[in-house]
C-alpha positions as CSV (number, residue, x, y, z in Angstrom):
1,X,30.2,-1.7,0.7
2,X,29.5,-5.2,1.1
3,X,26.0,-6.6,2.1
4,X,27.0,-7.3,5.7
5,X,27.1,-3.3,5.9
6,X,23.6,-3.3,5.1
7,X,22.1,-4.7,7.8
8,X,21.2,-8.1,6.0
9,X,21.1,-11.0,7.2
10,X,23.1,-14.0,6.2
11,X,19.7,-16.2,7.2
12,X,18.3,-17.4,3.9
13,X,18.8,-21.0,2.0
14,X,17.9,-20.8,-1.6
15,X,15.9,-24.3,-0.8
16,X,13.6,-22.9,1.0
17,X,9.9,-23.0,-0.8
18,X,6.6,-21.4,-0.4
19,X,4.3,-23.6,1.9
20,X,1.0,-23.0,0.0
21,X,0.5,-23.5,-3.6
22,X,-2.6,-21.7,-4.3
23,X,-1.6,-18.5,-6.8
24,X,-3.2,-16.5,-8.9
25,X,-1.8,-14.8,-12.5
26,X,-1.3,-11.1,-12.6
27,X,-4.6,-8.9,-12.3
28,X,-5.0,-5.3,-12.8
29,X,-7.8,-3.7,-10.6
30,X,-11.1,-2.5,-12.1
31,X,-9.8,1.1,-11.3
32,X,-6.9,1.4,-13.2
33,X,-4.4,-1.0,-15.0
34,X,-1.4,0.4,-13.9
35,X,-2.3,-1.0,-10.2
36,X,-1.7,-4.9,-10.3
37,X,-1.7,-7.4,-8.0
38,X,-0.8,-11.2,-8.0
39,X,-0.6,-14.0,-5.7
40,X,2.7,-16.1,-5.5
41,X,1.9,-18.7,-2.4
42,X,0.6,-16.9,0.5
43,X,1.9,-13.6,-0.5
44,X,0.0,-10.7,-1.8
45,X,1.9,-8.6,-4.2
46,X,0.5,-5.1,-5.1
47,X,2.4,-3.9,-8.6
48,X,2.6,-0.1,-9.4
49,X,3.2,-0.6,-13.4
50,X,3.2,2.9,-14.6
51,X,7.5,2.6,-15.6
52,X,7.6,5.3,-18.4
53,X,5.9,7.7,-15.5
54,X,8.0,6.2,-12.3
55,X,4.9,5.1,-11.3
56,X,3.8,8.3,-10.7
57,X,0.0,8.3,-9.2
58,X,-3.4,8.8,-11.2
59,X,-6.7,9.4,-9.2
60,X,-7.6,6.0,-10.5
61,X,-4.4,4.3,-9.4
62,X,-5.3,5.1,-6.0
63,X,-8.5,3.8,-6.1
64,X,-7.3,0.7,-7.3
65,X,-4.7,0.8,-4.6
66,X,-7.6,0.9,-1.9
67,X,-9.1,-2.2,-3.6
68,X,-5.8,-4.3,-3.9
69,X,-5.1,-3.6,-0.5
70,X,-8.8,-4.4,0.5
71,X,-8.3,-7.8,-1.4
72,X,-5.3,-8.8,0.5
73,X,-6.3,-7.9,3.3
74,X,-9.8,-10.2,2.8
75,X,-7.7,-13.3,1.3
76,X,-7.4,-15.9,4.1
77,X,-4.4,-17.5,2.6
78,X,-2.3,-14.3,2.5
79,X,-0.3,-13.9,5.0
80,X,2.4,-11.0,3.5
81,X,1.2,-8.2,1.8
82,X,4.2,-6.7,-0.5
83,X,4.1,-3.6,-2.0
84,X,6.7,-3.3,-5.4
85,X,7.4,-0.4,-8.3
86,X,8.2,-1.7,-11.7
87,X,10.6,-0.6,-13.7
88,X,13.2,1.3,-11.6
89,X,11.2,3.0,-9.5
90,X,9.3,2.5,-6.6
91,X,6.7,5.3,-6.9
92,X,7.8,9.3,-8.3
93,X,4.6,10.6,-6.1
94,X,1.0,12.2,-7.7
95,X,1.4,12.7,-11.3
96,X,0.2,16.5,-11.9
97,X,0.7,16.8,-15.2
98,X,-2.2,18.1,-18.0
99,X,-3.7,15.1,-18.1
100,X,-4.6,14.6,-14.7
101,X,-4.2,17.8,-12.9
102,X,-7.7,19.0,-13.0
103,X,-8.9,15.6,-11.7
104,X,-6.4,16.3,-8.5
105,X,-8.2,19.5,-8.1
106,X,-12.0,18.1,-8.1
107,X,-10.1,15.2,-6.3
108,X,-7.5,16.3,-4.0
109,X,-7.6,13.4,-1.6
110,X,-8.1,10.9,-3.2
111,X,-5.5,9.1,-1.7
112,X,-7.5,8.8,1.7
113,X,-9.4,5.6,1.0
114,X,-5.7,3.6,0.3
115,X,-4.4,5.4,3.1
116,X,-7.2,3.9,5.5
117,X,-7.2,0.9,4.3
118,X,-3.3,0.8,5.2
119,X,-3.7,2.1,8.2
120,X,-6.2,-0.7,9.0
121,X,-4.7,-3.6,7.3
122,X,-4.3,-6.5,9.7
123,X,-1.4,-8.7,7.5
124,X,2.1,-8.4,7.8
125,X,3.1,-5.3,5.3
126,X,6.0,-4.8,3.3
127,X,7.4,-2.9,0.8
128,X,10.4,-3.2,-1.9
129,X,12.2,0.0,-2.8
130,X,14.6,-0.2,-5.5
131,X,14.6,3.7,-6.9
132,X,12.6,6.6,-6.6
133,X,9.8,7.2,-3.6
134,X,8.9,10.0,-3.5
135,X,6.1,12.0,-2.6
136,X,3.2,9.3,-1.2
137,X,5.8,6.6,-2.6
138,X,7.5,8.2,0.9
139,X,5.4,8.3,3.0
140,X,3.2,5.2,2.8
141,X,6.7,3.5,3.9
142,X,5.8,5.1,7.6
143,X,2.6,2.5,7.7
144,X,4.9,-0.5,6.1
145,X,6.4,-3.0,8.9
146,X,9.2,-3.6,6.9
147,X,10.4,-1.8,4.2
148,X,13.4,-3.4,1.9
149,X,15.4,-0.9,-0.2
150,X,18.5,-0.9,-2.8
151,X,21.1,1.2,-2.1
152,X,19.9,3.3,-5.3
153,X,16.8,4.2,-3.7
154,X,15.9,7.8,-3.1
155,X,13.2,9.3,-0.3
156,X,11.5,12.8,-1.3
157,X,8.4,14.7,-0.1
158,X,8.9,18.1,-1.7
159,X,5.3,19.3,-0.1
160,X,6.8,22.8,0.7
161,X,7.9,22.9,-3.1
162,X,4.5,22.9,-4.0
163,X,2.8,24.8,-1.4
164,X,1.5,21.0,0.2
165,X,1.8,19.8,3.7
166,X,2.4,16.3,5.2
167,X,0.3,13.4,4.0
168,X,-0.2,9.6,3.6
169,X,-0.1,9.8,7.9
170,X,3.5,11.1,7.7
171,X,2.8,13.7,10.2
172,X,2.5,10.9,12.8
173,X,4.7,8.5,11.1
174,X,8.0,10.1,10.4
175,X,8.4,11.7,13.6
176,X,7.7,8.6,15.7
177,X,10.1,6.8,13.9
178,X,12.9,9.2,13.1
179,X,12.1,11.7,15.4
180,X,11.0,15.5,14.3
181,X,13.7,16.9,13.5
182,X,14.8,14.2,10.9
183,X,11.0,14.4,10.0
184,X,11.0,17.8,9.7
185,X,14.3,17.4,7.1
186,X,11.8,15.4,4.8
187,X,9.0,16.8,5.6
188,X,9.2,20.8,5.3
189,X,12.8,21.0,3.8
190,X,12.6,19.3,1.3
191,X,15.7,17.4,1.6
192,X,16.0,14.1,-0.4
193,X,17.4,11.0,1.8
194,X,19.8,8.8,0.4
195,X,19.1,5.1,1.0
196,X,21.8,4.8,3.8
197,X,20.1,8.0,5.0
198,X,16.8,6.5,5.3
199,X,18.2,3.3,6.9
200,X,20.2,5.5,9.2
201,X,16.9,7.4,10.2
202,X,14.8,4.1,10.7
203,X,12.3,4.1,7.6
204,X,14.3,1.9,5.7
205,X,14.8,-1.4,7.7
206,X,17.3,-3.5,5.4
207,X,19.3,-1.9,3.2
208,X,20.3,-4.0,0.1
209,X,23.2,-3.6,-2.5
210,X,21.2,-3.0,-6.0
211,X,23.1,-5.7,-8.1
212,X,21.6,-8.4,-5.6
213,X,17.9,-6.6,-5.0
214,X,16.2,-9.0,-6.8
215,X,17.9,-12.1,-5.5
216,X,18.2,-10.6,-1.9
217,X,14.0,-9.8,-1.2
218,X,13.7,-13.0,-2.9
219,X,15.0,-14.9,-0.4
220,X,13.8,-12.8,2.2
221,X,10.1,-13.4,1.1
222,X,10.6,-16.7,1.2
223,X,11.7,-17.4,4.5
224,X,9.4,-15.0,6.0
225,X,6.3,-17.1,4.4
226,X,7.2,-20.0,6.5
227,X,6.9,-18.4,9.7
228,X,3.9,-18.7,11.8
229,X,0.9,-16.1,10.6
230,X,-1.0,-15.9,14.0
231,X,2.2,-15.4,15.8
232,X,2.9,-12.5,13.2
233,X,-1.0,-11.1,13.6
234,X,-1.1,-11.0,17.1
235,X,2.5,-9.2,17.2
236,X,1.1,-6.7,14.6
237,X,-1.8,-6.3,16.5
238,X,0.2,-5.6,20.0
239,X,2.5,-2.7,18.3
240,X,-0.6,-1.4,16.6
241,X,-3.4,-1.8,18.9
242,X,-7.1,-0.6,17.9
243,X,-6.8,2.7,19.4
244,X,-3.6,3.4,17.9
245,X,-5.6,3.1,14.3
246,X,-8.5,4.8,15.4
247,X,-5.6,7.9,15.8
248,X,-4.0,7.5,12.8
249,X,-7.4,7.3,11.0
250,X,-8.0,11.1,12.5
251,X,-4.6,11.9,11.3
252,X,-5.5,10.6,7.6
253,X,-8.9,12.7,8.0
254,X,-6.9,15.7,9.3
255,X,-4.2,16.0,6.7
256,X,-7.2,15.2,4.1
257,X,-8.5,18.3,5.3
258,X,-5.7,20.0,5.1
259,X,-4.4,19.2,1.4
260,X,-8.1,19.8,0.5
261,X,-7.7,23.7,1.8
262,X,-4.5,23.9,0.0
263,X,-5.6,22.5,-3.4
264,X,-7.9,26.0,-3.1
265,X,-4.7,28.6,-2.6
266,X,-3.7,30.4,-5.3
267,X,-0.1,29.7,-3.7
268,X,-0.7,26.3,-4.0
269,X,-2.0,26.1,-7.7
270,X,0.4,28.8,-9.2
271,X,3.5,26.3,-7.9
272,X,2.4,23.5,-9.0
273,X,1.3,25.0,-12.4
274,X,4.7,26.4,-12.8
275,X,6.5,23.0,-12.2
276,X,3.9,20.3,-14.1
277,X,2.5,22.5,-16.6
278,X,4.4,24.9,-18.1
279,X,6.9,22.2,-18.1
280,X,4.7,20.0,-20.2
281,X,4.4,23.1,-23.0
């Protein structure tokens, strides 16, 4: 299938340059090292640099999520913030293995504070999916306004697996955008979305051939960094107006709550023992 198939658009000139030079070298948050963030121009890049775990989540990756995001949103030169996975995968989800599954339990939303400050953030966001989302990888894409993904790409939230339900605002997200039923296929089925799937349903909004990922968002960063930010702001803020994010920050709250309940059920616990931990024996 050739990239006109995708969706793509045959807009970009490999002249084009970024319009500010102010940068910064890669960082890794106070929190946790595996969360990075660097600034190329006027855009924001947020690195999840866990590869020999698919950048599965720690309890202190999200909190160093919540502060990366906080910083880009607070940078006055940024005017794209872009989410990326290294190393093949965009994100594999919470990592509930031995090492950190007694910090979920004391912790079991600790994803809430990266979620809000999503939810809130002001600045153009987008994310770059070449691989694996899965779990929150998934559904963080619902709060994205543009998400870029390779044709490789994969879109799971196995919460019903695991005795879960719905999080990272997905129970408002997904349906607005693919309608419930579709939702309900990630959602409480369990069914994993190809990336043509994903496109098809509306999450993904340009669907890239894998071979020409790198090149391809590339270009597409670039040309969207010359476009006027207060035309972009004030467009963001009309399709998600301040009572809209008041909403969606009861949503957060109310899945929090939820997830917090189930963390308690024996239901809960015994499947995801049976998947993370006796597998780790």
């Amino acid at each position: 299938m050739n990239s006109s198939s995708y969706g793509t658009r045959t807009l970009f000139h490999s002249n084009l340059s970024f319009p500010f030079s102010r940068s910064f070298a890669t960082q890794s948050t106070k929190a946790a090292q595996e969360i990075k963030y660097e600034k190329k121009g006027n855009i924001f890049y947020i690195l999840f640099d866990r590869p020999h775990k698919k950048n599965a989540m720690t309890v202190e990756m999200y909190e160093g999520l919540a502060e990366a995001t906080q910083k880009a949103s607070q940078d006055k030169d940024t005017i794209l913030t872009v989410f990326k996975g290294i190393g093949g995968s965009f994100s594999s989800g919470n990592d509930f293995g031995p090492d950190n599954f007694e910090k979920f339990r004391k912790n079991p939303t600790n994803w809430k504070p990266f979620i809000d400050e999503l939810i809130k953030h002001e600045k153009p966001v987008i994310a770059l999916v070449d691989g694996a989302a899965i779990g929150i990888g998934c559904t963080m894409l619902g709060l994205c306004d543009h998400v870029v993904a390779s044709d490789v790409s994969f879109f799971l939230t196995p919460f019903s697996m695991f005795g879960l339900c719905a999080e990272g605002m997905s129970s408002a997200t997904f349906p607005r955008i693919m309608g419930p039923t579709k939702a309900s296929r990630l959602l409480m089925f369990n069914e994993t979305f190809s990336a043509e799937e994903a496109y098809t349903a509306g999450l993904v909004s340009t669907l890239v051939p894998a071979q020409k990922f790198e090149e391809t968002t590339k270009k597409l960063l670039t040309a969207y960094s010359t476009y006027s930010y207060q035309s972009m702001l004030t467009t963001k803020r009309l399709v998600r107006p301040k009572e809209l994010i008041q909403q969606w920050h009861e949503v957060n709250a109310k899945e929090a709550k939820h997830i917090e309940e189930q963390m308690k059920s024996d239901d809960t616990i015994r499947r995801l023992s049976e998947r993370f931990l006796k597998k780790a024996k």
